[in-house]
Each structure stands twice: as structure tokens, then as C-alpha cells.
C-alpha beads as a LAMMPS data file, in Angstrom:
LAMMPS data file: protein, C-alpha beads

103 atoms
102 bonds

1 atom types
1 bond types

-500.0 500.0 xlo xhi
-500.0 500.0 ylo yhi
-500.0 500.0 zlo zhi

Masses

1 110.0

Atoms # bond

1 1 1 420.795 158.344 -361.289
2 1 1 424.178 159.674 -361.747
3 1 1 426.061 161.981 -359.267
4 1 1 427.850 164.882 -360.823
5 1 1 430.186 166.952 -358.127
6 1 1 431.040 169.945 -359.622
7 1 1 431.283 173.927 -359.862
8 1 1 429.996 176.398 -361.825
9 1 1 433.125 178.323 -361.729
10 1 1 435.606 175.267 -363.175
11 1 1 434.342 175.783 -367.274
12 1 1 434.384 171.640 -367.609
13 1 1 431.840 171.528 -365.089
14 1 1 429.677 174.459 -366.959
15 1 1 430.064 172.706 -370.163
16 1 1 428.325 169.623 -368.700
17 1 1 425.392 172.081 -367.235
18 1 1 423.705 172.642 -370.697
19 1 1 423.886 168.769 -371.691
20 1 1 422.110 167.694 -368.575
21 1 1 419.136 170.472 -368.669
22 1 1 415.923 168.688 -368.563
23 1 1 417.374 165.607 -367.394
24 1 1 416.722 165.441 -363.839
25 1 1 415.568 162.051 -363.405
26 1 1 419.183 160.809 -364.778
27 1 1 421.553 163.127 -363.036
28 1 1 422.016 165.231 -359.915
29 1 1 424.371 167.854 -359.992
30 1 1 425.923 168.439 -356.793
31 1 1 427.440 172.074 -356.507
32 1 1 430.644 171.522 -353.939
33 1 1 431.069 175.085 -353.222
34 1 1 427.583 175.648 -352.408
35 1 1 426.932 174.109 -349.212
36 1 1 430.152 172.458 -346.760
37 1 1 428.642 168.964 -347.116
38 1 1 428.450 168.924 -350.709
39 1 1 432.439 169.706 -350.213
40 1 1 432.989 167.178 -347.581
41 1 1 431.039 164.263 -349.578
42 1 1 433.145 165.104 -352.611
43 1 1 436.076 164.840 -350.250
44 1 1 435.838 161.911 -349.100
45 1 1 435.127 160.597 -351.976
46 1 1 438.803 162.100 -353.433
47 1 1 440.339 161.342 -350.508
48 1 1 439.231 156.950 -350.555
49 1 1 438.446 156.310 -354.405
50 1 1 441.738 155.373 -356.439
51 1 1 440.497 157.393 -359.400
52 1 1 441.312 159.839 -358.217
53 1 1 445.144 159.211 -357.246
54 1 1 446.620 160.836 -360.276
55 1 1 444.485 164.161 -360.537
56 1 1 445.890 164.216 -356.828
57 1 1 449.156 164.049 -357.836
58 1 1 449.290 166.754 -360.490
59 1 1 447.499 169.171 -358.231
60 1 1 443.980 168.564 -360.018
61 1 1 441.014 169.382 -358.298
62 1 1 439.178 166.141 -359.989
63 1 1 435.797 167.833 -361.067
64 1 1 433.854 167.347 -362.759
65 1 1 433.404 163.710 -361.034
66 1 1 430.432 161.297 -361.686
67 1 1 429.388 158.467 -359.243
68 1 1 427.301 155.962 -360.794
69 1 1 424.327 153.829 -359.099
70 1 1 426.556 150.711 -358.737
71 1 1 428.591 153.119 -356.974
72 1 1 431.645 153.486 -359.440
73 1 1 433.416 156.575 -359.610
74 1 1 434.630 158.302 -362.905
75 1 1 435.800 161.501 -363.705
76 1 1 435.586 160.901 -367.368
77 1 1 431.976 162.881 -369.147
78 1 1 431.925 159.963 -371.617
79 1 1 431.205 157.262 -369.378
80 1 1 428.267 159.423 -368.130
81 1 1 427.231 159.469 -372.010
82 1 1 428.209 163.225 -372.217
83 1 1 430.704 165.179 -373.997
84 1 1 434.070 166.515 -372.296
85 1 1 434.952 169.790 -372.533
86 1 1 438.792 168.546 -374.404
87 1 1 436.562 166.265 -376.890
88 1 1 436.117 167.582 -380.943
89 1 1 432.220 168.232 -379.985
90 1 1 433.434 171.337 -376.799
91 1 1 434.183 174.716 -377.071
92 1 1 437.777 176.245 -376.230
93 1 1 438.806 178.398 -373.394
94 1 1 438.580 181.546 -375.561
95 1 1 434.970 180.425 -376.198
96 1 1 434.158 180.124 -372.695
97 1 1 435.850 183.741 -372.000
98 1 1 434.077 185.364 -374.689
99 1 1 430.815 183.892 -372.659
100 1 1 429.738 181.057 -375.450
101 1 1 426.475 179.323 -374.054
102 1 1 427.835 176.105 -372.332
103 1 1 431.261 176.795 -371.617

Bonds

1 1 1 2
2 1 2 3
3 1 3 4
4 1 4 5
5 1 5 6
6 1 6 7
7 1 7 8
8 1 8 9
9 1 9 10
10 1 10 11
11 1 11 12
12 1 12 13
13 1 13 14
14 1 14 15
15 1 15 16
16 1 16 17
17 1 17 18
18 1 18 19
19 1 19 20
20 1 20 21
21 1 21 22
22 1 22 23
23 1 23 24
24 1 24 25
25 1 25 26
26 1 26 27
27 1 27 28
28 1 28 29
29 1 29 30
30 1 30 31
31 1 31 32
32 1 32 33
33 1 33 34
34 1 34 35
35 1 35 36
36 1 36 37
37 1 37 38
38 1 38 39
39 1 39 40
40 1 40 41
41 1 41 42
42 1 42 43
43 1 43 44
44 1 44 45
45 1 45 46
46 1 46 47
47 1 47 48
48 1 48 49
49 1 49 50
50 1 50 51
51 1 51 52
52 1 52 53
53 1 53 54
54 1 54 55
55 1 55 56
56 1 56 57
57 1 57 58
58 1 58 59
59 1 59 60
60 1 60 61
61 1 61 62
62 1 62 63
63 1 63 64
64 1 64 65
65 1 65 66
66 1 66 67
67 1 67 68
68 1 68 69
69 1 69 70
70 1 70 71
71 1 71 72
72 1 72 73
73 1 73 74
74 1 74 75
75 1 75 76
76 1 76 77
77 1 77 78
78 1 78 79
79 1 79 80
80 1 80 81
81 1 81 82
82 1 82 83
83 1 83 84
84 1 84 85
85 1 85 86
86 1 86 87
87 1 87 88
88 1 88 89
89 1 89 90
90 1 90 91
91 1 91 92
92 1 92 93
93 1 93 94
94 1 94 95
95 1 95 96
96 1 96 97
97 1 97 98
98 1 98 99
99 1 99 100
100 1 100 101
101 1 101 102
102 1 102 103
């Protein structure tokens, strides 16, 4: 199963939500604002995994962020088999503001 840390208030994260509907048994989606350990798990993992170095540096957040069962760490959709939100197949920012399913 693969790990997704995310929120539903970052619009990368919400444009993952739709693609993993129905797919429970091959992704968790772990909501870091809901509870303070979902937070601290995804900070420690931010704060030890080198993928994570350069997001760091540029002031990103790093979510959406997938952690796969061999334990790698990824924060990019594809290697989780899904579409980013940046990619020819997602919706734009005005999309998600104007409240496009999915954004």
C-alpha cells in the first residue's frame, strides 16, 4: 500500500483525492492537518529523508508525499502511477478556484 501525506486545503493534494477513490486497498491517504501525529509522522519524515532537501530549501511544504512499501519516499504523483496536478492530464489554478471536481 502506498502512503499519501497530504491536505485537502493544498489543490495538488485534492487533485490526487478523485484518482484514488475506490482504491483503498492501494493507498492510504494520511490527512496531516487532521490529527498532530499525522503532522509529526510527516515530519519526521521531511525532516530525515533527502527528498525532501530541496522543497526545504525553497520554502515548500513537500505535499503531496508518497511512501512506498519498500519504504522509499517520493513526492512525485507519477511514481505512485497518478497524475500531477502540473502534468497535460490536471486542471489549472483558475479551475480549481472556479471549484472544478478534482482540483
Amino acid at each position: 500500500m502506498i502512503k499519501i501525506y497530504g491536505m485537502p486545503t493544498c489543490p495538488y493534494c485534492d487533485f490526487l483525492e478523485d484518482q484514488i477513490k475506490g482504491r483503498e486497498d492501494e493507498f492510504e491517504y494520511i490527512n496531516i492537518g487532521a490529527h498532530i501525529r499525522n503532522l509529526s509522522a510527516f515530519m519526521h519524515l521531511r525532516d530525515t529523508e533527502p527528498v525532501f532537501d530541496h522543497l526545504k530549501a525553497i520554502g515548500d511544504v513537500g505535499v503531496p508525499a508518497f511512501v512506498f512499501e519498500d519504504g522509499r519516499v517520493s513526492v512525485d504523483p507519477a511514481d505512485a502511477g497518478l497524475v500531477g496536478y502540473k502534468s497535460p492530464n490536471a486542471c489549472s489554478i483558475e479551475d480549481h478556484k472556479n471549484g472544478r471536481n478534482g482540483c
